[in-house]
C-alpha positions as CSV (number, residue, x, y, z in Angstrom):
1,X,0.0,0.0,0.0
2,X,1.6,3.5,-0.9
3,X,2.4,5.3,1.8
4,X,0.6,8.9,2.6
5,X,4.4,9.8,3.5
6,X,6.0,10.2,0.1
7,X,9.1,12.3,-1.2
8,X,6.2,14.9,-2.3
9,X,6.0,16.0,1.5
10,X,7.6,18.9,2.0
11,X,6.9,19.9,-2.2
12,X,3.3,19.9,-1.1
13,X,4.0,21.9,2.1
14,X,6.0,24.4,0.4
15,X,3.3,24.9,-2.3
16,X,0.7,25.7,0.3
17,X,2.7,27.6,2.6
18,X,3.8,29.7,0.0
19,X,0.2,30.3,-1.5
20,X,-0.8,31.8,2.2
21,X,2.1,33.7,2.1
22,X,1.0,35.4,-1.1
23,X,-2.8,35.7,-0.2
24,X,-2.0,37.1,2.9
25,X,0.1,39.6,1.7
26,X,-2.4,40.1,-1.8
27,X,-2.6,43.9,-2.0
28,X,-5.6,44.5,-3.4
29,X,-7.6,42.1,-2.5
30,X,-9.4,40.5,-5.5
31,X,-13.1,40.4,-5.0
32,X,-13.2,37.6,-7.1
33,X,-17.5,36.1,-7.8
34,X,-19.3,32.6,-8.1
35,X,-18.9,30.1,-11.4
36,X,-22.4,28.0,-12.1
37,X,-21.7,24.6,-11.4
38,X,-21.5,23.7,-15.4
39,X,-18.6,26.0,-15.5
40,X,-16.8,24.3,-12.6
41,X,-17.2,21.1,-14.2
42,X,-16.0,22.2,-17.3
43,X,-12.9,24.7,-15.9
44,X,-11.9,21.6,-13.2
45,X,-13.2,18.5,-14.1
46,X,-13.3,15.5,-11.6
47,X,-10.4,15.7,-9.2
48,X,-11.0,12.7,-7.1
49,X,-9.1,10.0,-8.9
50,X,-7.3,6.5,-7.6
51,X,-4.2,8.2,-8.7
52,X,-4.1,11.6,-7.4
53,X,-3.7,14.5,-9.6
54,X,-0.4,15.5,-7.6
55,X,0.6,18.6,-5.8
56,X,1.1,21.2,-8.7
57,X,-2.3,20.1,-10.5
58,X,-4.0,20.2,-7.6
59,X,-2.8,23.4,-6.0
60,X,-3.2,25.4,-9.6
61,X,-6.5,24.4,-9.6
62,X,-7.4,25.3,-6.3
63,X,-5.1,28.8,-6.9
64,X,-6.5,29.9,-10.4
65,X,-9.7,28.2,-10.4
66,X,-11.2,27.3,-7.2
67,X,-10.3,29.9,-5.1
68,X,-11.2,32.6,-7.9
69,X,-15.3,31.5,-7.7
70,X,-15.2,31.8,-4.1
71,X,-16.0,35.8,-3.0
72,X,-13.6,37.4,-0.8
73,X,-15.1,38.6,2.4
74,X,-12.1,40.3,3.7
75,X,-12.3,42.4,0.6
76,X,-12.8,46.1,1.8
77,X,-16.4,46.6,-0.7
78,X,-17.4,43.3,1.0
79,X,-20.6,44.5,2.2
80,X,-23.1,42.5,2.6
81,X,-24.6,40.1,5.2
82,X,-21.8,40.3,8.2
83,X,-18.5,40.2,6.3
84,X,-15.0,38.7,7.9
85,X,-11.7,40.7,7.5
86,X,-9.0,38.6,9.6
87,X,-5.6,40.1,10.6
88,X,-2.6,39.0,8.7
89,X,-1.5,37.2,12.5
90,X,-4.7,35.5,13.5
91,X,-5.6,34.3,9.7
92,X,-1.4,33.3,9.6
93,X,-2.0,31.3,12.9
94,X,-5.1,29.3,11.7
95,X,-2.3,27.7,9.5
96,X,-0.4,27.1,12.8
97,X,-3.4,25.2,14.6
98,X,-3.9,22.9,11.4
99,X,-0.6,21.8,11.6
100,X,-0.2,21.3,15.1
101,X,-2.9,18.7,15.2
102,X,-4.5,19.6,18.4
103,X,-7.7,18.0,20.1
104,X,-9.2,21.0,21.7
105,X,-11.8,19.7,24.2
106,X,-10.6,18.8,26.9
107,X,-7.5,19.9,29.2
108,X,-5.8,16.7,29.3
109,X,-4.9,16.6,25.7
110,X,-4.6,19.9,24.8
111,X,-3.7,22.3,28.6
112,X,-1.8,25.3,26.9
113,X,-4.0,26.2,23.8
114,X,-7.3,25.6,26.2
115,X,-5.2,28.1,28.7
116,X,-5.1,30.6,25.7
117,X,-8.1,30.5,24.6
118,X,-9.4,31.3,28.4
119,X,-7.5,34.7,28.3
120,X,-9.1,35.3,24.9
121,X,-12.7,34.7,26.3
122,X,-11.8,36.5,29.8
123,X,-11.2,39.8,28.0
124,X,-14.7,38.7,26.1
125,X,-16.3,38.1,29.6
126,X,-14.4,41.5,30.9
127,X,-15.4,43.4,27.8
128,X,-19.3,42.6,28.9
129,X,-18.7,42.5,32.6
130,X,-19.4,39.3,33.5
131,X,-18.1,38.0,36.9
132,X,-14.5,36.4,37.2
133,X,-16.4,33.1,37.6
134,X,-18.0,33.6,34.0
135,X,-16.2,31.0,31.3
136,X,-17.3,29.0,28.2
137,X,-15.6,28.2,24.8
138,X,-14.9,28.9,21.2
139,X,-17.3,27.3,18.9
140,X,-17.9,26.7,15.0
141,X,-20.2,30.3,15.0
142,X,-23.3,32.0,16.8
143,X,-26.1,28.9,15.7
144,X,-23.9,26.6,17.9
145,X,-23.5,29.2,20.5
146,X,-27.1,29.9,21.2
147,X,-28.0,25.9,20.8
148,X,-25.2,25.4,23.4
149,X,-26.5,28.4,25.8
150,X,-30.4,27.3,24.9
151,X,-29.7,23.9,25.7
152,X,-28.2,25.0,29.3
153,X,-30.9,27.2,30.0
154,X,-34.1,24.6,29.6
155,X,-31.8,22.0,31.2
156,X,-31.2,24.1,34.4
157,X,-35.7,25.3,34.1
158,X,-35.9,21.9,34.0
159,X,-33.9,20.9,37.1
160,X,-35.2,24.1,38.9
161,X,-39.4,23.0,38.3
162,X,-38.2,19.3,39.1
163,X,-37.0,20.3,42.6
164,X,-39.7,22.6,42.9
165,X,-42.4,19.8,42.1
166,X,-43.6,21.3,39.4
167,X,-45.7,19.4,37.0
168,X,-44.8,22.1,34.0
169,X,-41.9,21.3,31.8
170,X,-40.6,24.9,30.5
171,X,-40.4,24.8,26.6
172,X,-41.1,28.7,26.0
173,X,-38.3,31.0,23.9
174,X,-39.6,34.6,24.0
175,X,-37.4,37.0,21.3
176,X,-38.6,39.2,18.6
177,X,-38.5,38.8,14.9
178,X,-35.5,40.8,14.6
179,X,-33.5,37.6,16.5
180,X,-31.6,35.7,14.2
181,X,-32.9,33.1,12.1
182,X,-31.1,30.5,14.2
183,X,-32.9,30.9,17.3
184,X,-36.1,29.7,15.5
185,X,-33.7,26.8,13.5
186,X,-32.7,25.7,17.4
187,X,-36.2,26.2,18.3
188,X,-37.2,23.7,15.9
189,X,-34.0,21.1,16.8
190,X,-35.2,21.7,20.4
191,X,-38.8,21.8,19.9
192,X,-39.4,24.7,21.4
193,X,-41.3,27.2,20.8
194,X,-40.1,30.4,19.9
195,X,-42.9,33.4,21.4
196,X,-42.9,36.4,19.8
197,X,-42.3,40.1,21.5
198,X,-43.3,43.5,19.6
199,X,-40.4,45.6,18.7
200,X,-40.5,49.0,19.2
201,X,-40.6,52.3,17.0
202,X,-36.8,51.4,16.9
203,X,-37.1,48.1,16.5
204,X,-35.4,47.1,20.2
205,X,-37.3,44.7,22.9
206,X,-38.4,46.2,25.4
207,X,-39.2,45.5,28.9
208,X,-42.9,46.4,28.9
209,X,-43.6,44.5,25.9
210,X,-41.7,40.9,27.2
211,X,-43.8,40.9,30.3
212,X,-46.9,41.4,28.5
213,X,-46.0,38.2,26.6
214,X,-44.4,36.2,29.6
215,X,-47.9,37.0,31.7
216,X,-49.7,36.0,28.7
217,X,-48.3,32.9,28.0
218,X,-47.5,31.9,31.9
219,X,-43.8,32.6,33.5
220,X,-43.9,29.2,34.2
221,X,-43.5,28.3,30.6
222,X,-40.1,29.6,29.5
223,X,-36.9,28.6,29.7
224,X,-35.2,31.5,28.0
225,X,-35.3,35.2,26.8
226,X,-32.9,36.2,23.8
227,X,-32.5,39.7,23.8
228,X,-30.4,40.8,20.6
229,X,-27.1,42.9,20.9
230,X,-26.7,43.9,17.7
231,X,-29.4,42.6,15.1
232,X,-27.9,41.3,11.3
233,X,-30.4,43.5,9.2
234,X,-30.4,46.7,10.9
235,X,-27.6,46.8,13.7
236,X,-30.2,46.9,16.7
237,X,-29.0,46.5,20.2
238,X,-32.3,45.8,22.3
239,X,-32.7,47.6,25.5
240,X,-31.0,45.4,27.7
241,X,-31.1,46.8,31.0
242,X,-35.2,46.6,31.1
243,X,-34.9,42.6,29.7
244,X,-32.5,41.6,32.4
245,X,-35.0,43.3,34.8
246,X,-38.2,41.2,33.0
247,X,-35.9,38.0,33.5
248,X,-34.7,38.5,36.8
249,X,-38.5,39.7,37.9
250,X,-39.6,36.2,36.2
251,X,-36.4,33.9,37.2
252,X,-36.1,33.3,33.5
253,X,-32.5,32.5,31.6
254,X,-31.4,35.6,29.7
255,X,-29.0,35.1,26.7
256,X,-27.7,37.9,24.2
257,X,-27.0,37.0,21.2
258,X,-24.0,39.3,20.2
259,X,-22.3,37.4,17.4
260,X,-22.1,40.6,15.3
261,X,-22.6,43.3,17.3
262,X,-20.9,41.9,20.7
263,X,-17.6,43.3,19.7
264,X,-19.0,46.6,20.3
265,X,-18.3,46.5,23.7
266,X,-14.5,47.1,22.9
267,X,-15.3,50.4,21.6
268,X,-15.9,53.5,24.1
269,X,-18.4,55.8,21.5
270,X,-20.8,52.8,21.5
271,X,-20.2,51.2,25.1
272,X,-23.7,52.6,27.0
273,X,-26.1,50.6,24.1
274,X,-24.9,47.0,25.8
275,X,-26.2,48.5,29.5
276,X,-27.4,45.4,31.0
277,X,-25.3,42.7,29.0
278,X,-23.6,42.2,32.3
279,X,-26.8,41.1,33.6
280,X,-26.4,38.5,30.8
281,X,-26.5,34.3,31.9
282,X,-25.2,33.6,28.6
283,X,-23.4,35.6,26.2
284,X,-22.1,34.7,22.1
285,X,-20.3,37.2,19.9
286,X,-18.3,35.8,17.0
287,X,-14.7,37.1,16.4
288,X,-14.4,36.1,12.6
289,X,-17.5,39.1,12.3
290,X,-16.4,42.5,13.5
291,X,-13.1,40.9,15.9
292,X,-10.9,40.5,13.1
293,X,-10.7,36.2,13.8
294,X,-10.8,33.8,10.8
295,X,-14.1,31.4,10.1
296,X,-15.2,30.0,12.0
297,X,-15.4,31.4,15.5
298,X,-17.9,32.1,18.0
299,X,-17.0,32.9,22.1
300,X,-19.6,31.5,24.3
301,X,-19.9,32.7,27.7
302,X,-21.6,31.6,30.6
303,X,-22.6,33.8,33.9
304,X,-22.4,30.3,35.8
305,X,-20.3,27.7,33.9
306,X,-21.3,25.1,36.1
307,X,-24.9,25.1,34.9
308,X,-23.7,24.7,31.3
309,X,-21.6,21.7,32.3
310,X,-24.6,20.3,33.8
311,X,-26.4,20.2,30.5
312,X,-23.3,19.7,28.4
313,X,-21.2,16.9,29.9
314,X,-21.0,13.6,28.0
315,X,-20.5,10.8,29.9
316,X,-19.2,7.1,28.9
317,X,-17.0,4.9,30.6
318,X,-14.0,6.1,27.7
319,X,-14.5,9.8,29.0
320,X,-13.8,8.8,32.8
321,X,-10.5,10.5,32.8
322,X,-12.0,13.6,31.6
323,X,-15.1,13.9,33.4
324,X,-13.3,12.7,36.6
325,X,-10.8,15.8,36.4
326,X,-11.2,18.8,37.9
327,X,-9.8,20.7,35.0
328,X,-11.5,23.0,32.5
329,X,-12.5,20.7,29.4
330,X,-14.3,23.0,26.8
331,X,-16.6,20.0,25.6
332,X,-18.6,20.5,28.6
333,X,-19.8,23.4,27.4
334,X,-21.5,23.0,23.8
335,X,-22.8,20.9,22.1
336,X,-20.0,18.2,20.3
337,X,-17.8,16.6,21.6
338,X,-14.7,16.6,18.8
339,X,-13.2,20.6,18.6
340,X,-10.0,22.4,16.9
341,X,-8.8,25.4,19.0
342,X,-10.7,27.6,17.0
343,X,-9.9,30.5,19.3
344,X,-6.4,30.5,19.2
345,X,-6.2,32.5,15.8
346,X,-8.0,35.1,18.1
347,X,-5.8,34.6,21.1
348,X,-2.4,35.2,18.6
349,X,-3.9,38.3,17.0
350,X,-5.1,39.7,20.6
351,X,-1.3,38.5,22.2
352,X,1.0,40.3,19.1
353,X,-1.6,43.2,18.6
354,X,-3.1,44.2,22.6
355,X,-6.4,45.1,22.7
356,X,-5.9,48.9,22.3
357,X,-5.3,48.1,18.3
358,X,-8.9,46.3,18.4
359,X,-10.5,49.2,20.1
360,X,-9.2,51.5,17.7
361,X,-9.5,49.2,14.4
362,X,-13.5,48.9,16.2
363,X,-14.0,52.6,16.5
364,X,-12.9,53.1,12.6
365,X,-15.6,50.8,11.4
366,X,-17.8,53.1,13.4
367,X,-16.5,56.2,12.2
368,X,-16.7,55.2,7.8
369,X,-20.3,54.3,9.3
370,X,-21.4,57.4,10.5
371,X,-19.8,59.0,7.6
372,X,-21.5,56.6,5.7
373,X,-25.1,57.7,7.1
374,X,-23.9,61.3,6.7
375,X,-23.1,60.9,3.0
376,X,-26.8,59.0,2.5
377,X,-28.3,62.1,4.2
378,X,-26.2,64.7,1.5
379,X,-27.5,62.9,-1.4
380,X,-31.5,63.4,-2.7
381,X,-31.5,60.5,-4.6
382,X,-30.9,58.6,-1.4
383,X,-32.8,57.8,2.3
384,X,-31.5,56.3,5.2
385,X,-33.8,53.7,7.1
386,X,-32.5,54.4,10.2
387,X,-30.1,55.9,12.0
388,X,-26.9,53.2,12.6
389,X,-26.6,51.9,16.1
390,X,-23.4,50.2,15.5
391,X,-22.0,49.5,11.9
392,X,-24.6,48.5,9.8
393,X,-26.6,51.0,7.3
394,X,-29.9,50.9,5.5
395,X,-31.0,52.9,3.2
396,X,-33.2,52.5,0.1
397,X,-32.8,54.7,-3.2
398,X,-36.0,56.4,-4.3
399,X,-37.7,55.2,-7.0
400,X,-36.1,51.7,-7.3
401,X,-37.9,48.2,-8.2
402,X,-36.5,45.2,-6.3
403,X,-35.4,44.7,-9.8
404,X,-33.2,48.2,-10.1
405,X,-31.7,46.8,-6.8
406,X,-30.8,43.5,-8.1
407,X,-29.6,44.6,-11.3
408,X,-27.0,47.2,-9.6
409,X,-26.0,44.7,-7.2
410,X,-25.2,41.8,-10.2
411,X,-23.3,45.1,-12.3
412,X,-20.8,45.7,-9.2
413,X,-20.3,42.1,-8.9
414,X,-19.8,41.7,-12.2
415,X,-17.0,44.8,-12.6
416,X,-15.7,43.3,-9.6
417,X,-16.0,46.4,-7.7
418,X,-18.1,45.8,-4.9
419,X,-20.5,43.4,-3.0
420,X,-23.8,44.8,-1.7
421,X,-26.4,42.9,-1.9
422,X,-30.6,43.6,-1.9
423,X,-31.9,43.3,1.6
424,X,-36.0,44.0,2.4
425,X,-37.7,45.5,5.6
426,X,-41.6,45.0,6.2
427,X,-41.8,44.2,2.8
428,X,-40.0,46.9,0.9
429,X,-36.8,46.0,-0.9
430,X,-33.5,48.2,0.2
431,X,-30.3,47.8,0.5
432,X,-27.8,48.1,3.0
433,X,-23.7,48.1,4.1
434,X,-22.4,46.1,6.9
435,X,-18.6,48.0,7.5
436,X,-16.6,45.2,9.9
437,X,-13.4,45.7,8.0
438,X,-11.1,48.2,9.2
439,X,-9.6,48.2,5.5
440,X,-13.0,50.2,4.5
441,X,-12.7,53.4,3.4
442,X,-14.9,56.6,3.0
443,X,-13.7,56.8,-0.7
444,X,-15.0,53.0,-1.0
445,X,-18.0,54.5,0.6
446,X,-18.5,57.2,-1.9
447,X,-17.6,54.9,-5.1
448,X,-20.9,52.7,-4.3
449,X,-22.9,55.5,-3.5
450,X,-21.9,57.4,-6.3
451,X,-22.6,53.9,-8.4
452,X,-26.5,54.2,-7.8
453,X,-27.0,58.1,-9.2
């Protein structure tokens, strides 16, 4: 049988190495776009063979074909949805943890990369000031993350009507439409139920308005509240203070979902819209959004970790070592039980950087915003939605079809100049920018803008 340790080794490790090199160093970034399917069949052709195609077929496909019908989110005009723009050190590093072969879940097998990524998430839990007890993990991104911190919640309702002698088994979620579309998905893997709460005139969750619903329905019945910091169309941070007030009021588990907007915390101008986070019994914000990490990342953080290993632990007679220990093994946490050290790229970046670099790199994304809603405002062809609470934009341009929209947004794609994509709102079709890249400019700004006269 041929050996998987051939003389192509270190020809195939110098070929890949030396593409991240160049991409990492790729100034500008390409924006790059999609092929259909027909044209990747044609352009590739089949690549799984009994032979192999060997290391320079295979990495100039990847390089000049592959790689090119795959969009660049780290590119600065990368506007749409929640982008990703990675530093040089923490995308550099990913490298690092794929060679080094790691089993991150528990302490055992992997002690210092687990005792990194803990001062990663302590500045997280400090950022939203959470107790020194708070702790958690890195996990594959914000659907895992509020599954995980879901999960914990009805698990500790559970235990807490059980001792009580309560007949009623709490499988209530109240949040508002504006949550993300994975708290209904983990509704559904849960079966839960997901309750709905009005928004506001600005679109937050209020106090007055959960209570109505938690009376309504019966306290009884929920497990959870998910209060949003930081919503993925509009940028919304929900009044936080008054929901930790409703769930303390109620004894009901309050999470904040954060996994775009959560890195705000780092940055002073912005710091007084997450009042109540620390409040928070869970908390998710995902560093490859707006904390400069690689995909896929998202920081979990408990208030109590020890109710989330009550939910979370797996236990089998093979895991005895682990479970016995008295040491910090992420997996009892989350969901899964296999996990890379996702949040050492994060941990590198933080260590070489310091977090001043972030705060400032934060605070730029929030200035090219508001000059971003200022330029909107000069131009009468133009109409901001609303007013930006963090770093997202929407605005609609008078007198457009969906189809105007969609046909402006396919011509920038297709010059390669920028990526903004259609998004709607109560049934209107707009647009909108989402500026997590520090690499964003005001004269990238203008170019788009100036792109829809």
């Amino acid at each position: 049988m041929q050996s998987f340790v051939t003389n192509s080794g270190p020809f195939a490790i110098d070929q890949a190495l030396d593409y991240a090199r160049r991409r990492l160093f790729l100034d500008p970034i390409p924006l790059d776009g999609p092929l259909s399917q027909a044209e990747l069949e044609e352009r590739v052709g089949q690549t799984i063979t009994p032979e192999g195609l060997g290391v320079t077929q295979a990495m100039n496909l990847y390089e000049h074909t592959l790689a090119e019908a795959c969009l660049s989110t780290d590119h600065p005009r990368f506007l749409s949805f929640i982008p990703g723009a990675p530093t040089r050190e923490a995308a550099a590093f990913d490298v690092v943890v794929g060679a080094s072969s790691i089993y991150g879940g528990s302490w055992l097998e992997g002690a210092g990369a687990v005792f990194a990524e803990n001062q990663a998430l302590r500045w997280i839990a400090d950022l939203a000031g959470l107790p020194d007890s708070a702790g958690g993990v890195f996990v594959p991104g914000g659907t895992i993350g509020n599954l995980s911190a879901l999960v914990a919640a009805r698990h500790t309702a559970r235990e807490r009507a059980s001792r009580a002698g309560h007949a009623q088994r709490p499988n209530r979620i109240a949040a508002t439409d504006n949550a993300h579309s994975s708290i209904v998905s983990m509704a559904a893997v849960m079966d839960a139920e997901v309750c709905g709460v009005h928004v506001d005139d600005q679109l937050r969750l209020r106090g007055d308005a959960l209570r109505e619903v938690i009376e309504a329905k019966g306290p009884e019945t929920f497990f959870a509240v998910v209060a949003t910091a930081g919503t993925t169309n509009f940028g919304v941070v929900d009044n936080l203070a008054e929901v930790a007030a409703v769930c303390r009021e109620y004894g009901i588990w309050f999470h904040v979902d954060g996994a775009y907007g959560g890195a705000g915390l780092a940055a002073p101008s912005v710091r007084e819209l997450f009042d109540g986070v620390e409040l928070a019994d869970s908390f998710i914000v995902d560093p490859h959004k707006w904390l400069f990490a690689p995909f896929d990342c998202c920081a979990l953080v408990y208030r109590d970790p020890g109710l989330a290993r009550a939910a979370h632990t797996q236990r089998a007679s093979y895991l005895d070592v682990l479970t016995e220990s008295p040491e910090w093994n992420p997996t009892d946490y989350s969901v899964g039980l296999s996990r890379r050290v996702r949040g050492l790229p994060l941990w590198f970046s933080l260590a070489v950087h310091g977090t001043d670099a972030y705060v400032e790199a934060i605070e730029g994304t929030l200035a090219v915003t508001r000059f971003a809603a200022e330029e909107i405002g000069r131009r009468d062809y133009l109409e901001a939605v609303r007013e930006p609470d963090l770093s997202v934009v929407v605005f609609r341009r008078l007198g457009w079809t969906p189809a105007d929209y969609q046909a402006w947004s396919e011509r920038l794609l297709a010059e390669a100049s920028a990526f903004v994509v259609p998004t709607s709102h109560r049934g209107e079709t707009m647009t909108r920018f989402a500026i997590v890249n520090p690499h964003t400019t005001t004269d990238d700004i203008v170019a788009i803008l100036d792109s829809m006269a």
